[in-house]
C-alpha angles and dihedrals in degrees: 000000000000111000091249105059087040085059089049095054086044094052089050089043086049100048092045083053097048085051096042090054097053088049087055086050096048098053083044092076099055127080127270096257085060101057087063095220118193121155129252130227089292103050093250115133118245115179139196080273098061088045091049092053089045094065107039086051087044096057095047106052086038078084096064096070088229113126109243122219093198122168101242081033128112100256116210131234111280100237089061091044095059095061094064118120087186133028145153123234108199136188092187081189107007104190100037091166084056099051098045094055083048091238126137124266108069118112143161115265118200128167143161123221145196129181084284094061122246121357089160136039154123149215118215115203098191103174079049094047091229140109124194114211131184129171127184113266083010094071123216125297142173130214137158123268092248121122088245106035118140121222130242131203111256109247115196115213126256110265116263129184130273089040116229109239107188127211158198107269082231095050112146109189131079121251090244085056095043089060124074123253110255088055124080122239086220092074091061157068138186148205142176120247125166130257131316098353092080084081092044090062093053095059091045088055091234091114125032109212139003128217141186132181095173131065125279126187119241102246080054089066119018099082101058080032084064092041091054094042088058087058090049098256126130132223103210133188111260097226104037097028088231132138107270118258130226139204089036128166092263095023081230132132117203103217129326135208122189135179141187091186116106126248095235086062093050103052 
């Protein structure tokens, strides 16, 4: 795809999650009854929020042409997914516990992929006012969530020991069991953040690592998968240490682990 064309699908994904965001924020503001909360197949909560994002996302990037696979979306059956040389993968309110208990750490996911995974996404703080973008060939950058920001070129931090390894709130397992073998828990440390934004961090160089042992969905994932693959860093599976995949039979990824540590300091 010809970097053009790769700018004027950023510049929709970006306007659906700017309004998406201020929809999240407005129904924050409203009381729980009104966000009308009732459980899916799984047992996890969506809300009159999630289904308002959804929508507004849904009906931008409509105009693309490009399929969507969104979480409050129709899915497809599997054997006319896979066909698709383009699609969107879309968290319209990624962290919806979150949300619903008013504490920091939802945010809205959107990414585009081809048979390769994500080459575009971002990553939509809404209670920060920020997002946090990459593309392949583009790099990674960060702006407010403002009509007329201007966008700046994501920096990571300088590495600093112990390095910070970030993690799912429900994570069961135990840093030392988090890390590969062969690395010592003693150069570490870890801490729970929600959702998406652990990527975010990475990139961002104020965590280190993430890891996962349990399962994501891929919407969950694909967005800050697409903003750390612009910087040259890969999201691998945790068990076969591959790149993830996308647009699956079940959408789910069994465990990740990502770094932006070299080798050479892990050895």
């Amino acid at each position: 795809m010809e970097p053009k064309q790769i700018e004027s699908l950023l510049k929709t994904a970006i306007e659906a999650a700017i309004q998406a965001s201020h929809v999240l924020l407005d129904h924050l503001g409203k009381k729980n009854e009104a966000l009308v909360i009732r459980a899916k197949h799984d047992g996890s909560p969506v809300s009159a929020a999630d289904l308002a994002s959804h929508q507004v996302i849904e009906t931008l990037l409509a105009e693309t042409g490009i399929p969507r696979i969104c979480e409050e979306g129709y899915l497809p059956p599997f054997a006319e997914r896979k066909q698709w040389p383009l699609f969107w993968l879309i968290d319209p309110l990624d962290g919806t516990e979150s949300y619903l208990r008013h504490r920091s750490g939802f945010a809205v996911n959107i990414a585009l992929c081809d048979a390769n995974g994500p080459f575009l996404g971002l990553v939509a703080d809404p209670l920060a006012n920020v997002m946090y973008y990459g593309a392949l060939g583009l790099g990674a950058f960060q702006r407010t969530l403002d009509a007329d920001s201007l966008a700046t070129a994501v920096v990571s931090r300088p590495l600093t020991k112990p390095y910070l390894l970030v993690t799912s709130w429900n994570e069961p397992l135990e840093l030392a069991e988090l890390l590969p073998e062969h690395l010592s828990a003693d150069d570490f440390r870890s801490e729970p953040v929600s959702g998406a934004l652990k990527f975010c961090q990475v990139a961002l160089g104020e965590a280190d690592v993430h890891a996962r042992s349990g399962p994501y969905m891929e919407w969950d994932c694909a967005a800050g998968d697409a903003i750390l693959r612009s910087m040259g860093l890969v999201v691998r599976g945790r068990h076969s240490n591959e790149p993830l995949e996308y647009n699956t039979m079940n959408l789910r990824v069994e465990g990740l682990w990502v770094s932006r540590i070299p080798e050479s300091l892990l050895d």
